[in-house]
KOLRO-852784 format. One record per residue (C-alpha): x, y, z; residue number from 1. Coordinates in nm, 2 decimals. Each point is the difference from the previous one (the first is absolute). Layout:
KOLRO-852784
<<X Y Z> NUM>
...
end
This chain:
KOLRO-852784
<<0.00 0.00 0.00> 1>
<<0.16 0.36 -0.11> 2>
<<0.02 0.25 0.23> 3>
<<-0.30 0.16 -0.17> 4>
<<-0.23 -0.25 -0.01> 5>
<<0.10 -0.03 0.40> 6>
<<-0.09 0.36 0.05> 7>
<<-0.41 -0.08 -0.17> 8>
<<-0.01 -0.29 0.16> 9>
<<0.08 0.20 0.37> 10>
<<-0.22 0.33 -0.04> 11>
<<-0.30 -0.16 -0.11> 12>
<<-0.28 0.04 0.30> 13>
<<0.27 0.20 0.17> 14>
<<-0.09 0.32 0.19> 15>
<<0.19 0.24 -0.18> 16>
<<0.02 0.36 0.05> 17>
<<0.20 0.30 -0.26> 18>
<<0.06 0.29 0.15> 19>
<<0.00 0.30 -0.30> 20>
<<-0.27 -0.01 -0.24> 21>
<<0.22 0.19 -0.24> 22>
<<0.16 -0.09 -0.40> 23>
<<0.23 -0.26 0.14> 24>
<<-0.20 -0.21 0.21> 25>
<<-0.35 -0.03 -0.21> 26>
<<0.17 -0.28 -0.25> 27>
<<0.09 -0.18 0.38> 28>
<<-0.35 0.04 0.14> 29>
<<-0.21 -0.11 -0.36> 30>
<<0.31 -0.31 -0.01> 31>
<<-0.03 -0.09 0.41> 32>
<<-0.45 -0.04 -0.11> 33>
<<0.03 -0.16 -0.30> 34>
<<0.25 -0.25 0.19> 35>
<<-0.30 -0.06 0.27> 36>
<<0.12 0.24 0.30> 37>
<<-0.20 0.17 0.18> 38>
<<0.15 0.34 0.02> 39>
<<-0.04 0.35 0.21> 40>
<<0.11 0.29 -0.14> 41>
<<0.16 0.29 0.21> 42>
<<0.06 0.41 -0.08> 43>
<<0.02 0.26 0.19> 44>
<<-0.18 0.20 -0.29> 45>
<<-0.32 0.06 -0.03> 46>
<<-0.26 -0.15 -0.26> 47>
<<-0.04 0.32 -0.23> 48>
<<0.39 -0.01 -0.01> 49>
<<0.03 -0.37 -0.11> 50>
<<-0.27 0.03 -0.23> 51>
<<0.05 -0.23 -0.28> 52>
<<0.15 -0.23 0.18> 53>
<<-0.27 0.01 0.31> 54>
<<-0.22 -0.09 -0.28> 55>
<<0.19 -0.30 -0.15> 56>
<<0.06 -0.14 0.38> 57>
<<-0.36 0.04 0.08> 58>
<<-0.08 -0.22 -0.31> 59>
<<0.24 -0.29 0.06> 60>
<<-0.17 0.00 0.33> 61>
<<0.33 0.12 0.21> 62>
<<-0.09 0.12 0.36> 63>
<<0.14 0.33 0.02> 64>
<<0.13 0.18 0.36> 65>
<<0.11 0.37 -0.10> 66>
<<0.11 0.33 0.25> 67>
<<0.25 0.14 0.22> 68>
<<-0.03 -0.28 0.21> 69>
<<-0.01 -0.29 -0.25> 70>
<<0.28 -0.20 0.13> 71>
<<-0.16 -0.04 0.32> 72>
<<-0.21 -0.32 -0.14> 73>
<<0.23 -0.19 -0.20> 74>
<<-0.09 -0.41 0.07> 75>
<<0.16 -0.16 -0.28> 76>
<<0.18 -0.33 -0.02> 77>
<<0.19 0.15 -0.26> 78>
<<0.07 0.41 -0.05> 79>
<<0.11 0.12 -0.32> 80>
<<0.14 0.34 0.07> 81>
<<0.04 0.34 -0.25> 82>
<<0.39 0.08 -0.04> 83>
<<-0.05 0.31 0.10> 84>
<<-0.12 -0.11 0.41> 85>
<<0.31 -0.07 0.22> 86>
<<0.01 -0.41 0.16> 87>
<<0.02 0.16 0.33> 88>
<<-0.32 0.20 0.02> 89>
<<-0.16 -0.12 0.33> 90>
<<-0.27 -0.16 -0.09> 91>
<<0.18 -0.29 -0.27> 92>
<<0.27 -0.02 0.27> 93>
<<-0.32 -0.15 0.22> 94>
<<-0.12 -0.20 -0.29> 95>
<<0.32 -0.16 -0.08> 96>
<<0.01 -0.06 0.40> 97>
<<-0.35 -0.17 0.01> 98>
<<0.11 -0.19 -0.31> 99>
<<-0.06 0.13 -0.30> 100>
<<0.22 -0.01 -0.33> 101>
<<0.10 0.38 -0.10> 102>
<<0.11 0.02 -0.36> 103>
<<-0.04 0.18 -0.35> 104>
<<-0.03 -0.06 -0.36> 105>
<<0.35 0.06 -0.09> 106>
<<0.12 -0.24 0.27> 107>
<<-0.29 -0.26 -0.11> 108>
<<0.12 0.05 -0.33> 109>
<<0.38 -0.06 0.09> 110>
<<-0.13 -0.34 0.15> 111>
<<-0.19 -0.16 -0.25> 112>
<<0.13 0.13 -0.35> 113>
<<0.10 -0.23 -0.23> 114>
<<0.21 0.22 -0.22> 115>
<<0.34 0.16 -0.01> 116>
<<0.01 0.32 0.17> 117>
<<0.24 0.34 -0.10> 118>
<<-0.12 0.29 0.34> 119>
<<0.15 0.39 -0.03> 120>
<<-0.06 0.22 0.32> 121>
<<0.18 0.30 0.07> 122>
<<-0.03 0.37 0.09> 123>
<<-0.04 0.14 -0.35> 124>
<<-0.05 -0.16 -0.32> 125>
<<-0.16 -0.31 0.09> 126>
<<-0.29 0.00 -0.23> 127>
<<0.23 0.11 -0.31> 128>
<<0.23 -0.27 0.01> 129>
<<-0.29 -0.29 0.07> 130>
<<-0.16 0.10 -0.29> 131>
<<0.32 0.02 -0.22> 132>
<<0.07 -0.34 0.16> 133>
<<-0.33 -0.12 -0.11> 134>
<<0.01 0.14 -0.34> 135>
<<0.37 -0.15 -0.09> 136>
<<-0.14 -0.35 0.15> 137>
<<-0.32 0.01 -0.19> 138>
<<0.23 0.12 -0.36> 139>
<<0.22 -0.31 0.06> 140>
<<-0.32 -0.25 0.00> 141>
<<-0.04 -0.06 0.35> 142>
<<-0.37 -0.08 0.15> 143>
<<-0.01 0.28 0.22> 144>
<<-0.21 0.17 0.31> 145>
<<0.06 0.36 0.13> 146>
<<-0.13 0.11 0.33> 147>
<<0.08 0.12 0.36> 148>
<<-0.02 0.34 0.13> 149>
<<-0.02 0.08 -0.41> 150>
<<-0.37 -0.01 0.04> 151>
<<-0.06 -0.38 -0.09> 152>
<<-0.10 -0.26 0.27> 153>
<<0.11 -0.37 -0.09> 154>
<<-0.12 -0.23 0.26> 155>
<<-0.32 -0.04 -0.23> 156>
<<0.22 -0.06 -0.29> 157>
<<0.23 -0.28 0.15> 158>
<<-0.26 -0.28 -0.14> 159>
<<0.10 0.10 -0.34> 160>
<<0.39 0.00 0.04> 161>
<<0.20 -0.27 -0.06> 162>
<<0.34 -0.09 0.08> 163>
<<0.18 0.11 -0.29> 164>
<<-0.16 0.39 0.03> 165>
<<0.19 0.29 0.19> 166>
<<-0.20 0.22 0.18> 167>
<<0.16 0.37 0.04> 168>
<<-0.14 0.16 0.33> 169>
<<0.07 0.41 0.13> 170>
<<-0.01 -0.08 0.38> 171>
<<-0.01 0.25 0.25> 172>
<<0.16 0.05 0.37> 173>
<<-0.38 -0.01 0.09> 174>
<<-0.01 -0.35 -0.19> 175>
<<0.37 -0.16 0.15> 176>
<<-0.06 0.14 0.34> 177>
<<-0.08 -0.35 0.14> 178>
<<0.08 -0.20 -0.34> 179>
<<0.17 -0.34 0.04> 180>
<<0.03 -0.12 -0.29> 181>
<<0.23 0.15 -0.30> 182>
<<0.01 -0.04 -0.41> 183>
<<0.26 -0.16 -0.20> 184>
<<0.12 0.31 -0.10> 185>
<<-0.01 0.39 0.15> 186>
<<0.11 0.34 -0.05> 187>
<<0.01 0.28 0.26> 188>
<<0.03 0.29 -0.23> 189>
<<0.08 0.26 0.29> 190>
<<-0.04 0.12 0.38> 191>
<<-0.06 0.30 0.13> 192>
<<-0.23 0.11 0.31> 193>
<<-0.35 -0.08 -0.09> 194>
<<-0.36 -0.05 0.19> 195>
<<0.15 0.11 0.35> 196>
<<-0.39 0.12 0.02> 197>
<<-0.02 -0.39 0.01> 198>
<<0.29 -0.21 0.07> 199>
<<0.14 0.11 0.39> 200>
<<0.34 0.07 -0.16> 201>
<<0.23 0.01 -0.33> 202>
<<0.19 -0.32 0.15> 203>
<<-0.40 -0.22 0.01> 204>
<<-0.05 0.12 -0.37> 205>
<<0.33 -0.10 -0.14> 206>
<<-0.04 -0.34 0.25> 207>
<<-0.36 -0.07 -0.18> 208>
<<0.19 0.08 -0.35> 209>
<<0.28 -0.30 0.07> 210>
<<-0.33 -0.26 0.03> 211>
<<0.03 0.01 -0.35> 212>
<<0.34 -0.17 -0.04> 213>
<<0.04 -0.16 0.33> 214>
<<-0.18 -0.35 0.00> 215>
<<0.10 -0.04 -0.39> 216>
<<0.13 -0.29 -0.12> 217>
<<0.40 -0.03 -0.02> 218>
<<-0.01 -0.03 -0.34> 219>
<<-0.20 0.34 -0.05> 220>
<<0.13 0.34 -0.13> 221>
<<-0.06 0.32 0.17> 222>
<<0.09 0.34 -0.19> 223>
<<0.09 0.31 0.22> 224>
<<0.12 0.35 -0.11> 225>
<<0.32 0.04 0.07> 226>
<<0.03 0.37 -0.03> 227>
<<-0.33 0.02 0.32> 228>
<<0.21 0.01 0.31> 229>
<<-0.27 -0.21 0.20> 230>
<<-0.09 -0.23 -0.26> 231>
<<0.34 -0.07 -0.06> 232>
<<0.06 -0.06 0.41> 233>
<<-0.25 -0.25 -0.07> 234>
<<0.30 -0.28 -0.13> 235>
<<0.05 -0.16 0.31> 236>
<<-0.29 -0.14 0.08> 237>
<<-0.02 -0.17 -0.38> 238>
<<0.01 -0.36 -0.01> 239>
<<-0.02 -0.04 -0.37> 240>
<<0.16 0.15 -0.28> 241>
<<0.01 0.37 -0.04> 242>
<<-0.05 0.22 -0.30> 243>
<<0.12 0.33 0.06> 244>
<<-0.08 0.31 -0.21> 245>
<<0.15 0.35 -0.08> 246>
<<0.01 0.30 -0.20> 247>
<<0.33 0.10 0.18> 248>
<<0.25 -0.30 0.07> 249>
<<0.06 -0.34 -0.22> 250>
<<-0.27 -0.24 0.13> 251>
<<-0.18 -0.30 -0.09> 252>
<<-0.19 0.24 -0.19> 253>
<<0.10 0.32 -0.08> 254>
<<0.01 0.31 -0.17> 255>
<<0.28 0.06 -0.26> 256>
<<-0.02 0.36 -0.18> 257>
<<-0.31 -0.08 -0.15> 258>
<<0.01 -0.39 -0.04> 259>
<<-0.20 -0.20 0.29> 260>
<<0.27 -0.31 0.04> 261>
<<-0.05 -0.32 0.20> 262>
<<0.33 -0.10 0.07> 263>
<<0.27 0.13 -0.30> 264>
<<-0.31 -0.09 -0.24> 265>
<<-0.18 0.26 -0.15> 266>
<<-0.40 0.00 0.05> 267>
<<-0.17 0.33 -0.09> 268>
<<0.07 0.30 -0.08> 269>
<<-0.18 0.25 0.21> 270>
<<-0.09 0.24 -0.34> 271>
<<-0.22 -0.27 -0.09> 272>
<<-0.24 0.02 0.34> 273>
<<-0.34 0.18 -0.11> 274>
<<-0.06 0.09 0.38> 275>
<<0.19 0.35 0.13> 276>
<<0.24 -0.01 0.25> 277>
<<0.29 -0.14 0.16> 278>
<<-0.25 -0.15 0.31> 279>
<<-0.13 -0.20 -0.27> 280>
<<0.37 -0.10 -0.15> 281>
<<0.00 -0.16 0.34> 282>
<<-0.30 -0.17 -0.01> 283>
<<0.10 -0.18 -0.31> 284>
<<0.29 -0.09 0.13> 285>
<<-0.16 -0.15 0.32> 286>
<<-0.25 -0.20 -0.26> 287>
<<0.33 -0.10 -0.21> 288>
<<0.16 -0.14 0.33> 289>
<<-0.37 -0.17 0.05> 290>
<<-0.03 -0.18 -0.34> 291>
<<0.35 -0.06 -0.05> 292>
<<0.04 -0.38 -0.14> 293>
<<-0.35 0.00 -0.11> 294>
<<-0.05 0.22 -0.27> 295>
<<0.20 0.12 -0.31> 296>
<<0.17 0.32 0.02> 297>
<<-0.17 0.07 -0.32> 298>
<<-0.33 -0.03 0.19> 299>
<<0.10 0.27 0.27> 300>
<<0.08 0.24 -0.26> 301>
<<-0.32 -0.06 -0.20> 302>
<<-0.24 0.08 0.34> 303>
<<0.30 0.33 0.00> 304>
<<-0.13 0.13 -0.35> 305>
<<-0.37 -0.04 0.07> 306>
<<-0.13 0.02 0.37> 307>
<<-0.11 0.36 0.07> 308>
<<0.00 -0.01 0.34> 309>
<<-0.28 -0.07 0.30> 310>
<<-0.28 0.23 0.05> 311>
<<0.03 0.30 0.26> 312>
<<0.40 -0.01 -0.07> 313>
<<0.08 0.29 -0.14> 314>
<<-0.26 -0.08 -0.23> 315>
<<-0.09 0.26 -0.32> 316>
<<-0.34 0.12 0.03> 317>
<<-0.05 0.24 -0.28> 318>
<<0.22 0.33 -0.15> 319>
<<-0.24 0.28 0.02> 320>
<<0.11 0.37 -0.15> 321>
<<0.30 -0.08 0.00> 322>
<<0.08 -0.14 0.36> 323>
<<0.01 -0.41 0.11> 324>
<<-0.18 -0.14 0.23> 325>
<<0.13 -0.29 0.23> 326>
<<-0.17 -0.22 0.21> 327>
<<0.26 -0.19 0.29> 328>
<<-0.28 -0.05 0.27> 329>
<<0.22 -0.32 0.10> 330>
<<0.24 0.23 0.13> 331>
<<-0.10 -0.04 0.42> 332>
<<0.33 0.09 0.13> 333>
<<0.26 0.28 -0.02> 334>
<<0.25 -0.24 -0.13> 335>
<<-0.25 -0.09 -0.31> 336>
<<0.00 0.35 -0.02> 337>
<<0.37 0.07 -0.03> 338>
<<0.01 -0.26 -0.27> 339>
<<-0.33 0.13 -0.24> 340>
<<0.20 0.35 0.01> 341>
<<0.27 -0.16 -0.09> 342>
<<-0.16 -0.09 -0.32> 343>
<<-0.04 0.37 -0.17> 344>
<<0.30 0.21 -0.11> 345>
<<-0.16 0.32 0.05> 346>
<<-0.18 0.17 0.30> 347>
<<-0.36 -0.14 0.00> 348>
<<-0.31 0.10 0.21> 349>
<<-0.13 -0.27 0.23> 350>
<<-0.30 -0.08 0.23> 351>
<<0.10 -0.20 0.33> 352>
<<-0.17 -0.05 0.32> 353>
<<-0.20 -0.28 0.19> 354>
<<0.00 -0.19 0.28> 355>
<<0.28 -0.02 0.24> 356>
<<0.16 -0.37 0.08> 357>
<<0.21 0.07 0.24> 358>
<<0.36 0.06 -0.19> 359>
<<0.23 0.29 -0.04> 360>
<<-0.06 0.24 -0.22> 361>
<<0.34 0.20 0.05> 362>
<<0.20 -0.13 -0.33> 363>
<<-0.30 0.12 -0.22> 364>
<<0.10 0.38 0.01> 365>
<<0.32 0.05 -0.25> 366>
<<-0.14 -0.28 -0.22> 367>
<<-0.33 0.24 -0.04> 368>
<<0.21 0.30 -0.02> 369>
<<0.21 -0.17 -0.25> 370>
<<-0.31 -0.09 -0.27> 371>
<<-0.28 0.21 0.10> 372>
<<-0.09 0.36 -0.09> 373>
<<-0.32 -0.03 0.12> 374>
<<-0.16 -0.19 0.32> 375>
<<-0.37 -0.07 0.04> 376>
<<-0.05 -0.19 0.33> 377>
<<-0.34 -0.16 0.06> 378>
<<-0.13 -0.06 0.35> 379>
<<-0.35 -0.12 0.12> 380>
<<-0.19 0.25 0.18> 381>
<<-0.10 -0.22 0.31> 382>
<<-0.38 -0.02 0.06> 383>
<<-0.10 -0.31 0.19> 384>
<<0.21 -0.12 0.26> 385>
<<0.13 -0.28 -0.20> 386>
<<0.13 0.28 -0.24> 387>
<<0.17 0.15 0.35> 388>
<<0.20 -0.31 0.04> 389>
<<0.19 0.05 -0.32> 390>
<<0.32 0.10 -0.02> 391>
<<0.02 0.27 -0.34> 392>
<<0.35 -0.02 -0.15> 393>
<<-0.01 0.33 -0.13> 394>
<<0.13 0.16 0.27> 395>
<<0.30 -0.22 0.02> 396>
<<0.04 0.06 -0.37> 397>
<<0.01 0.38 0.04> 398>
<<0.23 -0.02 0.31> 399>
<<0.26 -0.23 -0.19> 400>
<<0.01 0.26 -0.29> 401>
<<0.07 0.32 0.27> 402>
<<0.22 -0.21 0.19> 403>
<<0.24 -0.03 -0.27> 404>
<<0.10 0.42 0.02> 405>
<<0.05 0.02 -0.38> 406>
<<-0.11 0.30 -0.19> 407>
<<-0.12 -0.20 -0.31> 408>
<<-0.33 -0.24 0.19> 409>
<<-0.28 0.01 -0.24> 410>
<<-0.30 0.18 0.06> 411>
<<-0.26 -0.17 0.26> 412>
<<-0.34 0.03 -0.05> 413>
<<-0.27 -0.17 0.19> 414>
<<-0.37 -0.17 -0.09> 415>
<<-0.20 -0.20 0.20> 416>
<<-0.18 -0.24 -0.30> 417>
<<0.17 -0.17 -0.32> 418>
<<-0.27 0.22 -0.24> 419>
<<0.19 0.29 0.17> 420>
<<0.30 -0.12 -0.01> 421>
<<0.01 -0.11 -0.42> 422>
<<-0.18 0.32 -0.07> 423>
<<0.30 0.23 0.17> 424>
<<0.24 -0.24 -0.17> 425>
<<-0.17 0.07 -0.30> 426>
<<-0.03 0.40 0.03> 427>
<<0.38 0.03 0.08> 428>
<<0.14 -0.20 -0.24> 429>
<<0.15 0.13 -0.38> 430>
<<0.04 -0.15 -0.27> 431>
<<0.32 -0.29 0.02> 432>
<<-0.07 -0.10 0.36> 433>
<<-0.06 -0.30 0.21> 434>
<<-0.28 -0.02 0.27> 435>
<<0.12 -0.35 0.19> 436>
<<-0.26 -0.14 0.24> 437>
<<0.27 -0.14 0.28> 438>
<<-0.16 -0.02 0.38> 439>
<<0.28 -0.09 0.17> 440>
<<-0.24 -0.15 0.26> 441>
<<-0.30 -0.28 0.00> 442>
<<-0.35 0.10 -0.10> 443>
<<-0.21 -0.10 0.29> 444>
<<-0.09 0.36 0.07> 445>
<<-0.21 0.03 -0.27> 446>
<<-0.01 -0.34 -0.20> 447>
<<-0.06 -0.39 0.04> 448>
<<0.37 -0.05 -0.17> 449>
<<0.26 0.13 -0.24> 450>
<<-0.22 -0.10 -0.31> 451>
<<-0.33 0.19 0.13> 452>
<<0.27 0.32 0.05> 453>
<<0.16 -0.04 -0.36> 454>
<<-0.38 -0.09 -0.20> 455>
<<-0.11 0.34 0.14> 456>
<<0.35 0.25 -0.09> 457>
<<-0.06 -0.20 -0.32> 458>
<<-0.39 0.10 -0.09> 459>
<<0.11 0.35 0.13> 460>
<<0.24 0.05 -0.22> 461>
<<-0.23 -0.18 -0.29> 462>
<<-0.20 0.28 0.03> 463>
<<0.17 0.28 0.03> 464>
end
């Protein structure tokens, strides 16, 4: 019996109960029904926020327990919980105690798939380099299954994979945090200080990072960047073999001039990668050290010429009298930030501003001063007391411009909606410039995620 068919065989007439009624956990509750359990599902939200998804549980007859206090009545056998919920909340500290079996649908999925498995995590850049992974695997004629913290839930899919398919997962800290199993093959792509607003310290979120590499098999391979201080640090620890990258130093793979090499072999050359910037040059060559004995060079440089890049990445939106529009609502942390400027050779005007998530904003100020003329910093008027409870990044925005002393910052203005905000971008730009969308901060000030936040800059701009 596989480890699958195990799995269907345990949950059916279990008491099973999913705590987030969000995108990634629907595809778990419809699977757990279909598969005979009797499920519960749990969110703190309310039923007009859920909407569809209220509706759908209601219909496969899921009993639903939502509010502040939802935790407070979980009774499950078996709790799936949302990524984004810490293991040691209270009340599934007293579950576990009383017996129950806390887990998730990434770390179901680890158990029972059948498949090959290639995971990415990392500060910055994860999403990029799983999909270019994806894309270079899928070129070379592999079966293949993307998912993770990309958007795409698998454990519903693992009936359909076999064990000759490679399934390419974005996982995040959220996801490792209590992870014990690992793939066949990883990349960390970088570290830097992320989700202090969740993780008690820098030192637990690089700790729930290294689940991805440490229980993988001997004979695995795990790429690291090289020229990323922390990721780098990170060698120790290894137990299999190690890929490193670099744009600055000979690696495993590295950057020559413009010539990507693995070793003193010649790979790509970096003229031929449709997507801007040298962020992305290293995201290729993390997927390069990913793929490497599995696909053709000539395959790499094929996805080079022709993939355009992921949406809400510095992504074109439309040229309007004269000026461009781009659209990098991905971009949730100063260091994304730093990178997307990075991008344009000439002084651009940007939106930024969200939520804050607990990092320093200090190294965001010459970078700023550097590439913007122009500053339009968005931040949520508060009006319920939820809204009170948020953390604008504006004002750290603003303060790590002065803070630098120099005579050239850009000019700060600030709005309190996006239609404000795309409208001033619009009035104060002339003909030949760039309005770049780059928060610099996550969007749960005004928005469900970074898509919601990018759809909307993008109909703005639509209709200017």
């Amino acid at each position: 019996m596989t480890k699958l068919e195990e799995f269907k065989q345990n949950i059916k007439g279990k008491n099973v109960n999913v705590i987030g009624i969000g995108i990634s956990n629907m595809p778990l509750i419809r699977l757990l029904v279909k598969l005979g359990a009797h499920v519960t599902a749990f969110d703190a939200r309310d039923r007009d926020y859920l909407g569809d998804n209220y509706t759908a549980c209601e219909e496969l007859g899921v009993k639903m327990i939502l509010g502040p206090e939802y935790l407070d009545r979980l009774d499950g056998e078996i709790i799936f919980k949302t990524p984004g919920l810490r293991f040691d909340k209270p009340q599934l500290l007293e579950a576990v105690k009383n017996g129950a079996v806390l887990t998730s649908e990434m770390e179901t999925f680890f158990e029972v798939c059948p498949a090959h498995i290639i995971a990415v995590t990392g500060s910055d850049g994860k999403t990029t380099t799983t999909t270019l992974i994806h894309k270079i695997m899928s070129e070379a004629g592999y079966k293949t299954w993307l998912g993770g913290n990309i958007g795409n839930p698998v454990l519903d899919m693992a009936d359909e994979m076999t064990e000759n398919d490679w399934v390419i997962l974005e996982l995040s800290s959220f996801q490792l945090h209590t992870m014990k199993k690992a793939p066949e093959r990883a990349v960390i792509t970088n570290l830097s200080p992320n989700h202090l607003d969740w993780h008690t310290d820098y030192a637990e979120y690089i700790d729930a990072k290294t689940n991805i590499f440490k229980n993988m098999p001997r004979e695995g391979i795990l790429v690291l960047n090289a020229d990323n201080a922390d990721s780098a640090a990170l060698l120790p620890m290894a137990h299999v073999d190690v890929r490193f990258f670099s744009r600055r130093t000979k690696a495993s793979i590295w950057l020559d001039g413009s010539t990507i090499r693995r070793g003193n072999e010649a790979v790509l050359d970096i003229t031929d990668i449709k997507i801007p910037g040298m962020h992305n040059v290293e995201n290729y060559m993390a997927a390069i050290g990913a793929v490497s004995g599995l696909v053709s060079d000539d395959i790499i440089v094929k996805v080079a010429k022709t993939f355009g890049g992921v949406p809400h990445r510095i992504e074109l939106v439309r040229e309007k009298d004269g000026v461009r529009y781009y659209n990098s609502s991905i971009d949730s942390s100063p260091n994304r930030t730093i990178n997307a400027l990075g991008v344009f050779k000439q002084k651009i005007i940007m939106l930024a501003g969200g939520k804050d998530k607990g990092i320093p904003y200090d190294e965001i100020g010459n970078p700023i001063a550097d590439h913007v003329k122009k500053l339009i910093l968005i931040s949520k008027i508060p009006v319920t007391e939820e809204d009170k409870k948020i953390h604008p990044t504006a004002g750290q925005i603003r303060q790590a411009v002065l803070s630098t002393g120099r005579s050239d910052i850009p000019e700060m203005f600030e709005v309190h909606t996006y239609e404000d905000a795309v409208r001033l971008a619009h009035d104060i730009a002339e003909n030949g410039d760039i309005v770049l969308l780059s928060p610099a901060s996550t969007s749960f000030d005004m928005f469900r995620n970074f898509e919601e936040r990018g759809n909307l800059f993008k109909k703005l701009v639509n209709e200017l």
